[in-house]
C-alpha positions in Angstrom: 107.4 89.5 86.6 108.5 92.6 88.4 107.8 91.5 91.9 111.4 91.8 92.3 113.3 94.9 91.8 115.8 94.1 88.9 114.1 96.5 86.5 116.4 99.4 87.0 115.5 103.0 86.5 118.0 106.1 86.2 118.4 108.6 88.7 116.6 111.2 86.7 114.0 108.7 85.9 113.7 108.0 89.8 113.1 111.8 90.2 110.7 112.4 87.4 108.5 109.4 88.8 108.2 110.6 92.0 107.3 114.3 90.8 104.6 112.7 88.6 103.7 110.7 92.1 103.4 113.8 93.9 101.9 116.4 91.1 98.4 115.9 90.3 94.9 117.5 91.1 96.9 119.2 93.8 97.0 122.1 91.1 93.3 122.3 90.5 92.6 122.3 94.4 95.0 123.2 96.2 94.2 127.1 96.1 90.2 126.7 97.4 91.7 123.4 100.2 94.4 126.0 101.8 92.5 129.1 101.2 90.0 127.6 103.1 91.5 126.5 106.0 93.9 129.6 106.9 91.2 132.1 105.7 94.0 134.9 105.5 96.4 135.8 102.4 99.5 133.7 104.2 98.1 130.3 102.5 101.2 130.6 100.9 103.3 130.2 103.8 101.7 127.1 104.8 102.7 125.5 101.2 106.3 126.8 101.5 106.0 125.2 105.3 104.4 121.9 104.5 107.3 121.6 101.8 109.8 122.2 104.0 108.6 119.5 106.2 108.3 117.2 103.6 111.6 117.7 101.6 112.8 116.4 105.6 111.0 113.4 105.5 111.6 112.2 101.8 115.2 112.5 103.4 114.5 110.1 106.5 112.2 107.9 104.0 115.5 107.5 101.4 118.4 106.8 104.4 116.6 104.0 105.8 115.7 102.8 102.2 119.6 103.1 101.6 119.8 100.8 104.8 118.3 97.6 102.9 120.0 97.8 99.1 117.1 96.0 96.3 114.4 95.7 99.0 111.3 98.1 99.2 109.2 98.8 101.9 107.1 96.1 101.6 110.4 93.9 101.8 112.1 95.3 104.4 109.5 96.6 106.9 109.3 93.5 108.4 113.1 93.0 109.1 112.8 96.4 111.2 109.4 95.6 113.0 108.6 91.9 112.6 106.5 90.1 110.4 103.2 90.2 111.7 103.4 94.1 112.3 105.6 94.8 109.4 102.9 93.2 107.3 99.9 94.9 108.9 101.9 98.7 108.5 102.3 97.8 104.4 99.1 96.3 103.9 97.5 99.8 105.5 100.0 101.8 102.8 98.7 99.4 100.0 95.1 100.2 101.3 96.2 104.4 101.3 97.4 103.9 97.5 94.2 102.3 96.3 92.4 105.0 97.9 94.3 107.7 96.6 94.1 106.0 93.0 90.9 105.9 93.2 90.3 109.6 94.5 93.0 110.5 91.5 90.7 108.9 88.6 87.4 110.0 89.7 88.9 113.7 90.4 90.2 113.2 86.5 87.0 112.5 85.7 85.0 115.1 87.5 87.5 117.3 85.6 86.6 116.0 82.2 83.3 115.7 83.0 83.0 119.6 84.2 85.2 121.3 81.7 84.8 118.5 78.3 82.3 115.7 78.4 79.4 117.4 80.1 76.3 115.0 80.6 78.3 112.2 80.3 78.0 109.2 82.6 81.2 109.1 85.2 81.5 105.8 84.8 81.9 106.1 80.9 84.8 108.4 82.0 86.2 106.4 85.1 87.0 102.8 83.1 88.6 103.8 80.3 91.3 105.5 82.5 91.4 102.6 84.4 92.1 99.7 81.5 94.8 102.6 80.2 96.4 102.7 83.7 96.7 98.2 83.4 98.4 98.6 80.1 100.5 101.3 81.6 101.3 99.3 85.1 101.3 96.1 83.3 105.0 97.5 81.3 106.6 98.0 85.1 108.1 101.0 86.2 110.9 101.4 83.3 108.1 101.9 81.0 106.3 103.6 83.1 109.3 106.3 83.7 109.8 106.3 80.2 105.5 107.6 79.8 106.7 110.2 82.5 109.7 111.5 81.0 107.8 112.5 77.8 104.8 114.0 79.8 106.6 115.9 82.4 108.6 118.5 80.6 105.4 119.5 78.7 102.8 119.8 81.8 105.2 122.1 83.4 105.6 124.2 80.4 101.8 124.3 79.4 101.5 125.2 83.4 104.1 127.7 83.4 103.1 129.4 80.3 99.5 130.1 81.7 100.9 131.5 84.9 103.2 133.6 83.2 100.3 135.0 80.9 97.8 135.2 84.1 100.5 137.3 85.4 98.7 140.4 84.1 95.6 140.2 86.2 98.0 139.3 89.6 97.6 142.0 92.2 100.2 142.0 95.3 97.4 143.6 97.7 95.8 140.4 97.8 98.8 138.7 99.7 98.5 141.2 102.1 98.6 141.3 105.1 101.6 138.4 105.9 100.8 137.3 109.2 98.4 139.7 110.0 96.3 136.9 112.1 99.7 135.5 113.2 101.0 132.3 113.0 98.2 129.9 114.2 96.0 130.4 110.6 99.6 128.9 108.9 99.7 126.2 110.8 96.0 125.6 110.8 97.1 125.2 106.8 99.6 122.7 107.1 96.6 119.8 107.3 95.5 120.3 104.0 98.9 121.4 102.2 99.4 117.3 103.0 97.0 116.0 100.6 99.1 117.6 97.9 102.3 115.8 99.3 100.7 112.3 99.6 102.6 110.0 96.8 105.9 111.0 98.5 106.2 108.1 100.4 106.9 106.0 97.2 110.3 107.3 98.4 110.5 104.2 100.4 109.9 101.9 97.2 111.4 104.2 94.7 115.1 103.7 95.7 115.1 100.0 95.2 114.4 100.1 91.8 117.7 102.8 91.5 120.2 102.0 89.3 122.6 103.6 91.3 121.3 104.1 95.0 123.8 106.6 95.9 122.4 109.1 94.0 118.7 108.1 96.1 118.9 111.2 98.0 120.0 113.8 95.4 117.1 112.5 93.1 114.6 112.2 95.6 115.1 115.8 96.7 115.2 117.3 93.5 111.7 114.8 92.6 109.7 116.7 95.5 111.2 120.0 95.1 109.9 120.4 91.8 105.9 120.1 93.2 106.8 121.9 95.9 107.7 124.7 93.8 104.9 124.5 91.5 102.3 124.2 94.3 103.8 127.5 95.6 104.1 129.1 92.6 100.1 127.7 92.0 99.1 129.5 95.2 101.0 132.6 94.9 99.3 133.2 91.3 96.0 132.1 92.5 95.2 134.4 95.3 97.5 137.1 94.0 95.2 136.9 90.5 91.5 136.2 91.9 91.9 137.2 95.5 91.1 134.8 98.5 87.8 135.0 98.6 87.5 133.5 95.2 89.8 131.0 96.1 87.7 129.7 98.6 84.1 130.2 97.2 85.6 128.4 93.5 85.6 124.4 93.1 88.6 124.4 90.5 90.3 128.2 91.1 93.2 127.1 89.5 91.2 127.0 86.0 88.7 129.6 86.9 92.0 132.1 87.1 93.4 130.4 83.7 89.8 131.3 82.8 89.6 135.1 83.2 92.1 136.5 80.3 92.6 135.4 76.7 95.7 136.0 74.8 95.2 137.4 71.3 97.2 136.2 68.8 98.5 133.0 69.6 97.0 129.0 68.2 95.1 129.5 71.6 93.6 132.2 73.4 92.1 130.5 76.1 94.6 128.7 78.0 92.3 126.6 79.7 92.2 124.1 77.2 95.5 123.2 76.4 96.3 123.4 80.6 93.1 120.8 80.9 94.2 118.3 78.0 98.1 118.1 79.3 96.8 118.0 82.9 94.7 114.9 82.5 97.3 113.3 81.3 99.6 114.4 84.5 96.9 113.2 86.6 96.6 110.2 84.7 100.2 109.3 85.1 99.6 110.4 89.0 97.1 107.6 89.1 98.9 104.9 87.5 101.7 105.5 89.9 100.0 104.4 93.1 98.2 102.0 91.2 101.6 100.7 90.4 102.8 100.8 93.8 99.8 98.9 95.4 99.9 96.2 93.2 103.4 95.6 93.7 103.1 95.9 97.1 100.1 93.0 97.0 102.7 91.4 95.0 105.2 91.3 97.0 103.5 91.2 101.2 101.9 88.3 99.7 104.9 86.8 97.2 102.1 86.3 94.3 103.0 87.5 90.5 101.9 90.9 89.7 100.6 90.7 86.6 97.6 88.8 88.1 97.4 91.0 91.2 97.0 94.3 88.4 93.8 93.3 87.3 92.8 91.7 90.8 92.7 95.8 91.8 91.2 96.9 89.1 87.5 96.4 90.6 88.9 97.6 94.1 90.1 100.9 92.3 86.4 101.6 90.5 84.8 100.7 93.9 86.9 103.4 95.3 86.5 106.2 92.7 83.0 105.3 92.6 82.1 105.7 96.7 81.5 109.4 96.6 78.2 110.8 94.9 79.5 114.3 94.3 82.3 116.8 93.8 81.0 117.8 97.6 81.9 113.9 99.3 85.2 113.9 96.5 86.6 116.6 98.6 85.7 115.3 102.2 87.7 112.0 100.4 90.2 114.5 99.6 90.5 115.5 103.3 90.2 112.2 104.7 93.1 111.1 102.7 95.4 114.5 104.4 94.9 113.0 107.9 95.7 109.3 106.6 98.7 110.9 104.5 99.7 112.7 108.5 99.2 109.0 110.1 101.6 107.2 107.6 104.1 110.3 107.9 104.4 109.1 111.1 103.9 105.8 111.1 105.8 104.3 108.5 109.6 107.0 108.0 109.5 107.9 112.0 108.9 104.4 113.5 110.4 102.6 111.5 113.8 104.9 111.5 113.1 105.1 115.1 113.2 101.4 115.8 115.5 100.5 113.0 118.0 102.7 115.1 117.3 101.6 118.6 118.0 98.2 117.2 121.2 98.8 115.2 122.7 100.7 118.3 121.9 97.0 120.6 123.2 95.2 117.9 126.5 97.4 118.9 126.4 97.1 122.6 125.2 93.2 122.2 128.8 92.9 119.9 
């Protein structure tokens, strides 16, 4: 049982897990989601902004984490608040990772469905991913780091590779002007550069499971600056390649710019594919992280075994990827998910740093 946190993960493990937490259909979406809500070339800034924000609260989220050695959020949340609210602020976070599972698979599938399996019933799609997530989960989180180790290095290749080749069709004009509306439009971004971010607060859960703690922050850093990156690189090449009109008129522009060149000469000259197989599997792993993470937080508000509580989700997560009845209500999930992701942001690293100091500093002055 793995309810407690005495299966150890490496440092670098820690930081791959949380990069395949945080990287996922971000890169299929996150051109048209931005693009659409700046409506100038500077979505770009509001990626590079909403990372900079975040790379500060995956800080907060691993000092108090350091504060409570072996114990995750679910464990020690309730030290800092009491019991009652503690419980109610993880049960709402286990609630947020079975929604975002569930947005994760069905956007996997939608995917498959749209580029590979055409006509096929999204439920056909949907349950196998599922019963591969519970034979993933069901290993814990060494074998699952051990899954993400292998898949990492080769999504970002695949992913770099087609930039690099896209590269020819980019066009600097259409990042211009920067700022030409002012701030406001950037900021006006920074709402849907979120949804991108969410799985960063497995920060708080992550650090227990360390080998070595005192690396936490080091890892943790180095975990979320890799999407951030990758998401800025994504909507650099995006806009620059296709322009931001197309980016916001275009359901997956991330493919649709992989889409528009072929490369002669090489195994394959449409990039698309190979970028589509290795990406369902980075979603995939994206999925079976929070799916990981609210099961062991079930596990462990409500001190039951895990193994049991993995397959007690599994109808909760096909409810959830089920609700909406198009790409259209995916994406208004998608956005209700950002403003939930903003709640937590401040509910969970703020507060709870906030109290957990306020009390430490009248434990001092009561001494």
């Amino acid at each position: 049982m793995f309810t407690r946190t005495d299966d150890k993960i490496t440092a670098s493990q820690a930081a791959v897990f949380l990069n395949n937490a945080v990287l996922g259909a971000g890169i299929l979406t996150l051109p048209r989601n931005v693009s659409q809500s700046v409506k100038t070339p500077d979505s770009w800034l509001s990626v590079l902004l909403g990372g900079v924000i975040v790379l500060l609260v995956v800080a907060l989220m691993v000092k108090i984490s350091q504060q409570f050695p072996g114990k995750t959020v679910f464990q020690y949340a309730a030290k800092i608040v009491g019991r009652v609210p503690g419980a109610l602020l993880c049960l709402l976070l286990v609630v947020y990772f079975l929604v975002v599972a569930g947005f994760e698979i069905r956007t996997l599938a939608e995917v498959t469905l749209f580029f590979l399996l055409e006509g096929t019933p999204i439920w056909a799609i949907v349950l196998p991913f599922i019963w591969l997530g519970i034979y993933l989960v069901y290993g814990g989180i060494n074998s699952m780091a051990r899954v993400f180790q292998i898949v990492f290095p080769i999504s970002i290749m695949i992913l770099l590779i087609s930039f690099a080749f896209s590269f020819r069709l980019f066009d600097i004009n259409n990042l211009r002007p920067v700022m030409g509306s002012g701030i406001l439009p950037v900021i006006s971004g920074l709402k849907s550069t979120v949804l991108v971010y969410t799985g960063c607060e497995v920060v708080m859960i992550l650090v227990a499971f360390m080998q070595d703690p005192r690396q936490a922050l080091k890892a943790m850093l180095t975990g979320i600056g890799i999407p951030v990156c990758l998401y800025f690189i994504t909507v650099v090449m995006v806009i620059g390649g296709i322009s931001i009109d197309s980016a916001i008129t275009s359901t997956w522009p991330t493919i649709d710019l992989i889409r528009s060149f072929e490369v002669t000469g090489l195994f394959f000259e449409r990039m698309e594919f190979p970028l589509m197989v290795i990406w369902l599997m980075q979603m995939f792993c994206n999925f079976s992280s929070f799916f990981f993470h609210a099961s062991l937080g079930v596990s462990q508000i409500f001190r039951l075994p895990i193994h049991p509580v993995i397959f007690a989700l599994v109808p909760v997560i096909y409810i959830s990827a089920m609700v909406p009845k198009s790409v259209h209500d995916l994406f208004t999930l998608g956005d209700a998910i950002g403003k939930m992701g903003i709640v937590l942001f401040i509910l969970l690293p703020l507060l709870l740093s906030v109290i957990w100091l306020i009390r430490r500093k009248g434990l001092k002055q009561h001494v």
